[in-house]
C-alpha positions in Angstrom: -58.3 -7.8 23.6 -57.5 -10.1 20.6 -57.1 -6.3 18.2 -54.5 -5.3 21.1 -52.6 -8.6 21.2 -52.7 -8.5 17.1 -51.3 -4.9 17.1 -48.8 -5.6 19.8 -47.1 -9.1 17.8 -47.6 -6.8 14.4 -45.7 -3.8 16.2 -42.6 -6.4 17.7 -42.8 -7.4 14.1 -42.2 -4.4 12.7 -39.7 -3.5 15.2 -37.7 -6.7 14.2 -37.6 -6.3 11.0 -36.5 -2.3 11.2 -33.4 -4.1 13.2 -33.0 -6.7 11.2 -33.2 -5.3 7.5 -29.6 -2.9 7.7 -27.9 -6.0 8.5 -29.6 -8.2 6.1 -29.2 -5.4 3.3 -25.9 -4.6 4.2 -24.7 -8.3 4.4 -21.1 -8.3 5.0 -18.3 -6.9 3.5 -16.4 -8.5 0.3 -13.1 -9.7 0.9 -10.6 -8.1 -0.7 -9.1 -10.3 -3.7 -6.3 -12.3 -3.3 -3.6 -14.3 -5.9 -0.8 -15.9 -5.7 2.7 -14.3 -7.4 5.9 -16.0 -7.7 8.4 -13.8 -6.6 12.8 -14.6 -6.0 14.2 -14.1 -2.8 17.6 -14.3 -2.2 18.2 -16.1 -5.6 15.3 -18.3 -4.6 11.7 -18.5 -6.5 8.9 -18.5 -3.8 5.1 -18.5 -4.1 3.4 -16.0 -2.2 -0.4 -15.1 -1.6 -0.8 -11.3 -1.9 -3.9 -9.5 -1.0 -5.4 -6.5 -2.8 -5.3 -3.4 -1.6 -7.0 -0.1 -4.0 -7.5 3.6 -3.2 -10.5 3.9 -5.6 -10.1 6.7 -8.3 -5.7 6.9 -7.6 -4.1 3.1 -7.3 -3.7 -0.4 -6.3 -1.6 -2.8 -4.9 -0.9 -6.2 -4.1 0.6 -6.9 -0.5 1.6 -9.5 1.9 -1.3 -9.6 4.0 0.0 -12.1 7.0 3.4 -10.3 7.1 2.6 -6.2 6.1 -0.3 -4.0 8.1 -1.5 -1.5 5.8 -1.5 2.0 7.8 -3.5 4.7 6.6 -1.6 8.0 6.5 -2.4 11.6 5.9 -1.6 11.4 2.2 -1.4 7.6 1.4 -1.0 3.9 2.8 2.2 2.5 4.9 2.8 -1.3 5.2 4.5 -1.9 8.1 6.2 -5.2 8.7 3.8 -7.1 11.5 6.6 -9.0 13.7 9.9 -6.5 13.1 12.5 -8.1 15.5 14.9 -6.3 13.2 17.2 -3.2 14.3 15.1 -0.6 12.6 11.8 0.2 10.6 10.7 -2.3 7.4 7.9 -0.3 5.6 7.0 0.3 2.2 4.4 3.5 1.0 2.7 4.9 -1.8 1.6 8.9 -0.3 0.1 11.6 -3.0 2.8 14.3 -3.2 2.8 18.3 -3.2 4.1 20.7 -2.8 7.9 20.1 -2.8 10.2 18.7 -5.9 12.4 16.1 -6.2 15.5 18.4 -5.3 13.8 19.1 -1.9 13.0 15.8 -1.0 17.1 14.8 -1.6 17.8 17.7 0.0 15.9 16.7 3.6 17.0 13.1 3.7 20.6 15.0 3.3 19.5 17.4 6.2 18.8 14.3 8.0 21.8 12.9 7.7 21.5 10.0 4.6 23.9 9.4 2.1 22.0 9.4 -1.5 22.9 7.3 -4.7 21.3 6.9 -8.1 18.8 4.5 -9.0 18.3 2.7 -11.7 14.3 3.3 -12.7 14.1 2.2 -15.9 12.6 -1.5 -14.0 10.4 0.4 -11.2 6.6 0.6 -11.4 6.1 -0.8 -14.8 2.6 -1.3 -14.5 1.8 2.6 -12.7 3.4 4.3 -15.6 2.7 2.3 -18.3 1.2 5.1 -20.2 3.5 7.7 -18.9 6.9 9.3 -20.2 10.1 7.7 -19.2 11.1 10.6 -17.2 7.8 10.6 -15.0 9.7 8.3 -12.9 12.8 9.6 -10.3 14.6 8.1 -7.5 17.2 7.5 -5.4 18.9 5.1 -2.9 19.6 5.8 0.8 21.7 5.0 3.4 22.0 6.2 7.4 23.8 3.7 9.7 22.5 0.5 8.6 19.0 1.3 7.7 18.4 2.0 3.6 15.3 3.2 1.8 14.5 3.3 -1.8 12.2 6.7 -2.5 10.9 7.0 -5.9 8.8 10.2 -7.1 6.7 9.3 -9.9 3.8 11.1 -11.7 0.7 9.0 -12.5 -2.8 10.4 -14.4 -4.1 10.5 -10.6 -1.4 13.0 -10.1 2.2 12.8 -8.5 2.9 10.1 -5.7 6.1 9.6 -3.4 7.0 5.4 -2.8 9.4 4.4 -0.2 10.9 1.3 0.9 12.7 1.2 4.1 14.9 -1.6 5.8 17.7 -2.0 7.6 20.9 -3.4 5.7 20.4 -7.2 7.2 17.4 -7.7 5.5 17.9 -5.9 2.0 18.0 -9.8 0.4 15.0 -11.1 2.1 12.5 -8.3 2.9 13.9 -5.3 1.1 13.4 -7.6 -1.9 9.5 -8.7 -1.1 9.0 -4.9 -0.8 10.5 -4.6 -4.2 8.2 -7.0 -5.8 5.3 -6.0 -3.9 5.8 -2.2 -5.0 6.1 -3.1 -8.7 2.8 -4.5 -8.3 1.4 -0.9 -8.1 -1.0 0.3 -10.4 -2.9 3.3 -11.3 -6.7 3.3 -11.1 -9.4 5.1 -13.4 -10.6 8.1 -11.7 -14.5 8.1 -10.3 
């Protein structure tokens, strides 16, 4: 009796620690970095706390964590403004691109009814093409009613990526200027 009460507590012993050891050897997971970056909004300097976001082996990002959701997409990662009471979308991306060139993307927001400008990229993305030609970077500016969106296609090491900002007009001074800051965070990642 004693050998079948000794296998029985060494058996629920066993059992406990088969349940017990995943979650002790997973633990939990690390918390993404944070910092704080100073960034200007509407002519004035503001402190913000920015969390990390990476796609390991193609980029990363800093982003507003308790103001943008990151959205996984097909082909990348949309933040998407959490409380938008405003009269369209506020989003910025960063999507892996094939497939179509620069003239074809124009050429759809045309089909779609936006009027395109020139951009100015010689300040975009300094830190994702850091290494790469001047010319690896293209854009243009956006407008349809009262919404506006910044798309930039730019080719990194990791291959060619497609960035877009999107706000209506209202809130080009306040949010479409956090997107701008928190875009030009973007960096390309070592491949694994």
């Amino acid at each position: 009796m004693k050998k079948n009460v000794v296998r029985m507590v060494l058996t629920l012993a066993a059992v406990m620690l088969l349940f017990t050891l995943p979650l002790v050897s997973l633990g939990e997971a690390a918390a993404p970095a944070t910092k704080e970056i100073e960034i200007s909004l509407e002519g004035t300097p503001e402190k913000v706390l920015v969390t990390q976001f990476a796609q390991e082996g193609q980029f990363a990002l800093w982003y507003d964590a308790t103001s943008f959701a990151p959205l996984p997409t097909e082909k990348g990662i949309r933040f998407d403004l959490i409380q938008n009471f405003l009269s369209g979308p506020v989003y910025f991306s960063v999507e892996s691109f094939s497939g179509t060139d620069f003239d074809q993307i124009k050429a759809a927001y045309e089909a779609d009814g936006w009027a395109l400008e020139a951009v100015d990229t010689k300040e975009l993305l300094p830190l994702f093409r850091r290494d790469a030609a001047d010319e690896s970077l293209q854009g243009f500016f956006a407008r349809k009613g009262e919404q506006r969106a910044k798309v930039l296609l730019v080719q990194a090491q990791s291959g060619p990526y497609q960035c877009v900002t999107e706000y209506p007009e209202p809130a080009a001074e306040g949010w479409g200027a956090r997107m701008h800051y928190l875009l030009n965070t973007l960096e390309a990642l070592p491949a694994v």
